[in-house]
C-alpha positions as CSV (number, residue, x, y, z in Angstrom):
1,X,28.1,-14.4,-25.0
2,X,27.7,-17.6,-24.3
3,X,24.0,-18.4,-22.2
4,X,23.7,-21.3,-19.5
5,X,19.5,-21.6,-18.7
6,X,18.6,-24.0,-16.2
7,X,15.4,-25.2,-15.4
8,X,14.5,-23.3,-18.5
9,X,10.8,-24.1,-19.1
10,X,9.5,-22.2,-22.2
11,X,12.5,-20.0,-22.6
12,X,11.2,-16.7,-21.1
13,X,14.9,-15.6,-19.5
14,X,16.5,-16.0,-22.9
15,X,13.8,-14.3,-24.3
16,X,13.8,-11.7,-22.2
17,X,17.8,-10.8,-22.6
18,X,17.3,-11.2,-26.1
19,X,14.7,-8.6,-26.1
20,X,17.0,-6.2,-23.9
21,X,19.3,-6.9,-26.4
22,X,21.9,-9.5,-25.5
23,X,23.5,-11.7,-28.4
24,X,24.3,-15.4,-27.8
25,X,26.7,-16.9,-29.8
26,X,26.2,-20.3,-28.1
27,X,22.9,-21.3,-25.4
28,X,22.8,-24.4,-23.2
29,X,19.7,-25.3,-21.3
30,X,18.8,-27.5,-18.8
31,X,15.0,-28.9,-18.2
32,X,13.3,-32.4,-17.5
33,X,9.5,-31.3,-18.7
34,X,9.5,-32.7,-22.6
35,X,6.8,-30.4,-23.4
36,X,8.9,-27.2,-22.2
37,X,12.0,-28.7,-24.0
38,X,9.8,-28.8,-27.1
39,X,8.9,-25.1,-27.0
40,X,12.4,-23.8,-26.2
41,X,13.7,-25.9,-29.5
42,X,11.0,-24.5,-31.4
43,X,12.3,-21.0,-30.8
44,X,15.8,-21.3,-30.3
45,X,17.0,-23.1,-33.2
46,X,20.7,-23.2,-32.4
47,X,20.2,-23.9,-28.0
48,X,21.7,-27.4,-27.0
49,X,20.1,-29.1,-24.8
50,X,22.0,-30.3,-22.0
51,X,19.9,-32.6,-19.7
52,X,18.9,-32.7,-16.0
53,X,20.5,-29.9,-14.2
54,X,22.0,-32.9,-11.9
55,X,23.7,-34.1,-14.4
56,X,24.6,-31.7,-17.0
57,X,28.4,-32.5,-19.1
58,X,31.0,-30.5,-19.7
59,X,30.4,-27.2,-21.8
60,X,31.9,-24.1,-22.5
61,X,32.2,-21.5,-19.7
62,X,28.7,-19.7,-19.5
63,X,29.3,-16.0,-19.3
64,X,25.5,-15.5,-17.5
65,X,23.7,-18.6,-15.8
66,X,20.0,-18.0,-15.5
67,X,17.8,-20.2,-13.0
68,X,14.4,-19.8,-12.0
69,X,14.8,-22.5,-9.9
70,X,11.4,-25.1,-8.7
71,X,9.5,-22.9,-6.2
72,X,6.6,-25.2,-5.5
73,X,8.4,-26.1,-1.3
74,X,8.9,-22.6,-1.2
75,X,5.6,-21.1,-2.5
76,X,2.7,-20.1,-0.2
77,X,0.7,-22.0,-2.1
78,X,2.6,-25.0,-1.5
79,X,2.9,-27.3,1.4
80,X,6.3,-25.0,2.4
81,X,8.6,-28.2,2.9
82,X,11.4,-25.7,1.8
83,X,14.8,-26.7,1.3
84,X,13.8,-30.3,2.8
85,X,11.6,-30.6,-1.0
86,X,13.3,-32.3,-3.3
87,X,12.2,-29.9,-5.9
88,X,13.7,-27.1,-4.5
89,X,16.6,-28.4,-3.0
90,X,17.8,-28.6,-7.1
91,X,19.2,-25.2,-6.5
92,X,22.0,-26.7,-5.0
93,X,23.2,-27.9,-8.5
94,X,22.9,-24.4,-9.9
95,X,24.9,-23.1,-7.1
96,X,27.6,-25.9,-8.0
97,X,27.3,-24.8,-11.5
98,X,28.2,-21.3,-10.9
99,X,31.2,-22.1,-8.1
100,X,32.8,-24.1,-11.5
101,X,31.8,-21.9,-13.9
102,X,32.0,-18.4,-12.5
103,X,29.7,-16.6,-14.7
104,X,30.1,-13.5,-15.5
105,X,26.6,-12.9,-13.6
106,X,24.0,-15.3,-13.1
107,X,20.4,-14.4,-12.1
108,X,17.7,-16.5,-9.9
109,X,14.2,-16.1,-9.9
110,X,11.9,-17.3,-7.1
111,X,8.7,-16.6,-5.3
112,X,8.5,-14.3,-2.3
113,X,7.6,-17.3,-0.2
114,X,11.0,-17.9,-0.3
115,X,11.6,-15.2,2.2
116,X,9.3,-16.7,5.1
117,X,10.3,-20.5,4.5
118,X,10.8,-22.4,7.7
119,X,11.1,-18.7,9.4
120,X,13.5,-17.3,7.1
121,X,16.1,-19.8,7.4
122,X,15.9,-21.4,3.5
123,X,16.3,-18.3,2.4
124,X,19.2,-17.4,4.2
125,X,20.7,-20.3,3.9
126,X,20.5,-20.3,-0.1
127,X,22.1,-16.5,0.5
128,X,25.2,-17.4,2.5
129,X,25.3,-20.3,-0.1
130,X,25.2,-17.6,-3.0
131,X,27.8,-15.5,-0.6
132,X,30.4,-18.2,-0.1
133,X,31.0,-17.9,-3.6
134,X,34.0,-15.7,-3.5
135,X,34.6,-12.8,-5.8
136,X,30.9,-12.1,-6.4
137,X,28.8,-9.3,-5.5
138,X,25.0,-9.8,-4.8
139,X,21.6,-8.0,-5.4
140,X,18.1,-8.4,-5.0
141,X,14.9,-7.1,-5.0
142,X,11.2,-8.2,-4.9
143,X,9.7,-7.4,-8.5
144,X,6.0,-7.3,-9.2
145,X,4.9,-8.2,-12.9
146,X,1.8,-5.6,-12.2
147,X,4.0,-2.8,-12.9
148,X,4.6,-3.9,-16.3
149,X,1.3,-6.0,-16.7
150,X,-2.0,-6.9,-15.4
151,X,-1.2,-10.0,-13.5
152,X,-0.2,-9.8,-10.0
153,X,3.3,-11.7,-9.3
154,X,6.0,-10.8,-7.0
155,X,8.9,-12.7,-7.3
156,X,12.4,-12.2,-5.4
157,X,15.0,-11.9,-8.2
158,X,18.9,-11.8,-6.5
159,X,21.7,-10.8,-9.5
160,X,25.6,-12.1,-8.8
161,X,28.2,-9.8,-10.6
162,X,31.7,-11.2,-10.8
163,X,33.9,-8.9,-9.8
164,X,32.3,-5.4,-9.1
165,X,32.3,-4.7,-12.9
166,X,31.2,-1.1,-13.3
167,X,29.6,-0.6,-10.2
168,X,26.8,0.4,-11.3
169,X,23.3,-0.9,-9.6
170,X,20.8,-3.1,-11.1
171,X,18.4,-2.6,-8.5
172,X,16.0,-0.9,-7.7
173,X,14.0,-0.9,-10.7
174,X,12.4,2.2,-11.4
175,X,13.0,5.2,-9.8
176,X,11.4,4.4,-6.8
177,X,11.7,0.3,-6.9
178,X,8.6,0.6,-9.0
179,X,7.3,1.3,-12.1
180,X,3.5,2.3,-12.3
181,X,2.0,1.4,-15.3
182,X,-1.4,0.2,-14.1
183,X,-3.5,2.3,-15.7
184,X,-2.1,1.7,-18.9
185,X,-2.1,-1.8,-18.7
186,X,-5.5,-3.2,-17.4
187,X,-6.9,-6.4,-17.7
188,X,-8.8,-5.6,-21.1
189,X,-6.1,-5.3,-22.8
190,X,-5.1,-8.7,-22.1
191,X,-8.1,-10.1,-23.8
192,X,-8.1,-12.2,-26.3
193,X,-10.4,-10.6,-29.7
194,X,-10.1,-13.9,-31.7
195,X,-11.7,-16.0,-28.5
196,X,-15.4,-17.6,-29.4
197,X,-18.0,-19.5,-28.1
198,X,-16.5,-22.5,-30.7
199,X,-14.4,-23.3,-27.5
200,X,-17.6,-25.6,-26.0
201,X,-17.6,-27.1,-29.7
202,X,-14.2,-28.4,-28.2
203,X,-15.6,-30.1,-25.0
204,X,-14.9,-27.1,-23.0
205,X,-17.3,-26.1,-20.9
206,X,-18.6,-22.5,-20.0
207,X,-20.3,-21.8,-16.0
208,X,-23.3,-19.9,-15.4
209,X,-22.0,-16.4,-14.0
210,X,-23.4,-17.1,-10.7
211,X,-20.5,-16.2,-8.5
212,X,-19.6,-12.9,-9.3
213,X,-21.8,-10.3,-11.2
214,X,-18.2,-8.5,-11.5
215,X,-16.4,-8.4,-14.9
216,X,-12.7,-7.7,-15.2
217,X,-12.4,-3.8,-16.2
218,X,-10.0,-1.5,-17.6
219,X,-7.3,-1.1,-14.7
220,X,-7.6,-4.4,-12.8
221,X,-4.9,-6.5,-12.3
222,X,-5.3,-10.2,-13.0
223,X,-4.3,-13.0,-10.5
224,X,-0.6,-14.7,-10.7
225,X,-0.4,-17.2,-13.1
226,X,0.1,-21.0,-11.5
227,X,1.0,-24.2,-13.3
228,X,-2.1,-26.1,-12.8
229,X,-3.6,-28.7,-15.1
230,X,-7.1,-27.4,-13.3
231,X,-8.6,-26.2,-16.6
232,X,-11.7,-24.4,-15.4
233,X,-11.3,-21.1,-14.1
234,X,-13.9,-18.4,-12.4
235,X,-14.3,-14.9,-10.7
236,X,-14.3,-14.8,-7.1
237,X,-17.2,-14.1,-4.8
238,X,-18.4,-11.0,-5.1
239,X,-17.9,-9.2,-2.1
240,X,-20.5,-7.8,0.5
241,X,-20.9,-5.9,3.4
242,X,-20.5,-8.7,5.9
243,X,-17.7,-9.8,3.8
244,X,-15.6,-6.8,3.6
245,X,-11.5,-8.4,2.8
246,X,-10.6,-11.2,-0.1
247,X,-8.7,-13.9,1.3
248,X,-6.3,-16.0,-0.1
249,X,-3.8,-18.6,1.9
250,X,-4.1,-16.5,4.9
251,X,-3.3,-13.2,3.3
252,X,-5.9,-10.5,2.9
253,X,-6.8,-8.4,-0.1
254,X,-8.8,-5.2,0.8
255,X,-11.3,-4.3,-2.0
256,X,-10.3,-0.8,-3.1
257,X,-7.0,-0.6,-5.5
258,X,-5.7,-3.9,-5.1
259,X,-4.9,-6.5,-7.5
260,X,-6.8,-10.0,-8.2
261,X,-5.6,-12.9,-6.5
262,X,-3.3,-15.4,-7.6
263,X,-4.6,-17.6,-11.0
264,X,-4.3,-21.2,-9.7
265,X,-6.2,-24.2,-10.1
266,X,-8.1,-24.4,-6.7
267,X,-9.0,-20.3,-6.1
268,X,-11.4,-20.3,-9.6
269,X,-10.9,-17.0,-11.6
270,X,-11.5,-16.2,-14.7
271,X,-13.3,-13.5,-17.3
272,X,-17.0,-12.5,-17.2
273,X,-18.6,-12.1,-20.4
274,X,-22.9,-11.7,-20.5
275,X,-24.7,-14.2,-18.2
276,X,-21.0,-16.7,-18.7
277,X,-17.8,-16.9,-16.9
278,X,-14.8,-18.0,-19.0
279,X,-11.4,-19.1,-18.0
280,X,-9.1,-17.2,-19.8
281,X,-6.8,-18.5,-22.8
282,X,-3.8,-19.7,-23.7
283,X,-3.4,-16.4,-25.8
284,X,-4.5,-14.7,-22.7
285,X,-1.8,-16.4,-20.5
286,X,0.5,-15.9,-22.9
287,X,-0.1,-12.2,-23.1
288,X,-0.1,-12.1,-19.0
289,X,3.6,-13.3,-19.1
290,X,5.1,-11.2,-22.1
291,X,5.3,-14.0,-24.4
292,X,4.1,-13.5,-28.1
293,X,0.6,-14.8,-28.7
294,X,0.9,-18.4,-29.3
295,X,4.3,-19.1,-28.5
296,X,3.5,-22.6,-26.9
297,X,0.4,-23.4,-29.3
298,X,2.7,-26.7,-30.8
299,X,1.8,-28.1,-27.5
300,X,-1.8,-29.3,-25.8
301,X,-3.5,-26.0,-24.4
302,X,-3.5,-28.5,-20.8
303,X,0.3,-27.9,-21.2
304,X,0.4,-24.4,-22.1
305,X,-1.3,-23.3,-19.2
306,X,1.1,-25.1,-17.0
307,X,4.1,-24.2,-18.8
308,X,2.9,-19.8,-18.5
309,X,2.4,-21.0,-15.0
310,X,6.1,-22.0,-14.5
311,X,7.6,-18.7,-16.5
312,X,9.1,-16.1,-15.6
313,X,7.8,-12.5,-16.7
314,X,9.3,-11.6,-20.2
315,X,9.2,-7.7,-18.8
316,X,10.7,-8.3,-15.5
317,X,13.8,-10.2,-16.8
318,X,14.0,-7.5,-19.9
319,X,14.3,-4.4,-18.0
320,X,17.2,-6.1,-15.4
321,X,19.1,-7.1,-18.3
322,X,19.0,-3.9,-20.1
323,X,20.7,-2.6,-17.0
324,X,22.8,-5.4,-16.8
325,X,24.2,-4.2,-20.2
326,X,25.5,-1.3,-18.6
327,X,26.5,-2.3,-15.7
């Protein structure tokens, strides 16, 4: 098959339909970040890269086109200029791509602020958009990376099929639309063994543990994983009578059985450990996403964290392409 990746950051889709077992014999990929495009060469040996996605050549017909496309106008976080943001008015060249291409399937990835942007109308505008492709059927579901691992990340992911191929359906996934696996996969066992106080001998520095006297335990969930260049990290308050909800860009976390927040730069997270609060590491980012353990260490750990921040879930995409495969 023959792979398309735009907006490709460190390569997590094509890692992911690797992993489920897909075989490329030839993989294009679009991205402007030169850090990101360094990573992806590293790993893909034979991928050719093929510019902005604004401008990308002529190439062989892509059988799938993968796009996690910007998110930031989208993104709660963000300052929701939605489809009026020149970031995330890109997808319109990915939509373009796939009207002259006509995949075999393509897959998009975006956040679940997507849904809610300028009252729902982005989101149903990128749909019809997606719809007035003829000869394409469309699915979608909202995935959380906390049934597969400890980091708390819903994402809308929306699957074209040319044709109606088998007819079998990708989603939901799991049984239900979920998979629990949260008991197997706490926080601790996204730890990183080989971390060590050598990290201040590197001009890093370690807080007090005066904001929380609550360590990550077996079974918690950790926050969503931002791009952020904000490099120090803590837990959140800890929480009190007269203080009984988490908050986080207006939405409200109740203390019993729910996940952390989101990781970014401004709410300060992080791991406990004694009298110190760490931010967690690259490794530990890595390991949050599904990547190998330092599969972006060729790059600054500044970059590292931004570019986990960007990726999509190695997991999530893995068990949609595995029923891709059959379907």
């Amino acid at each position: 098959m023959i792979h398309l990746d735009l907006f490709s950051g460190a390569g997590g889709f094509h890692l992911g339909l690797e992993q489920a077992g897909f075989e490329f014999t030839k993989t294009y990929f679009s991205e402007i970040d030169k850090h990101a495009i360094s990573v992806y060469k590293e790993h893909f040996k034979g991928a050719e890269y093929v510019g902005p996605v604004e401008s990308i050549r002529e190439i062989e017909r892509p059988n799938i086109i993968t796009f996690g496309s910007p998110c930031q106008d989208f993104s709660l976080a963000g300052k929701r200029e939605g489809m009026d943001g020149t970031r995330s008015s890109l997808i319109t060249f990915a939509i373009d791509l796939i009207k002259k291409y006509r995949p075999d399937f393509y897959i998009w990835e975006n956040v679940k602020g997507a849904y809610s942007s300028n009252d729902g109308a982005d989101y149903w505008g990128i749909i019809k958009a997606f719809a007035d492709i003829d000869g394409y059927r469309l699915e979608s579901q909202l995935l959380n990376t906390s049934w597969f691992l400890p980091q708390n990340r819903e994402r809308i992911y929306l699957i074209g099929h040319l044709g109606n191929g088998s007819g079998r359906e990708i989603f939901p996934i799991g049984e239900t639309g979920k998979i629990h696996t949260r008991n197997s996969h706490g926080i601790c066992n996204a730890l990183d063994s080989n971390y060590h106080k050598g990290w201040l001998d590197h001009g890093q520095r370690t807080m007090i543990g005066d904001r929380s006297d609550q360590p990550y335990k077996q079974g918690d969930i950790a926050p969503t994983l931002r791009n952020s260049d904000k490099a120090e990290v803590r837990i959140q308050s800890t929480l009190t009578p007269d203080r009984p909800e988490k908050r986080q860009n207006g939405r409200r976390f109740k203390e019993d059985g729910e996940p952390m927040f989101t990781l970014t730069g401004q709410d300060i997270h992080g791991v406990k450990e004694g009298p110190n609060i760490r931010r967690l590491t690259p490794v530990e980012c890595e390991r949050l996403q599904g990547f190998p353990d330092n599969w972006a260490a060729s790059v600054s750990d500044t970059q590292r964290y931004k570019l986990m921040g960007n990726a999509v879930s190695i997991p999530v995409v893995k068990a949609i392409a595995k029923k891709l495969i059959y379907s």
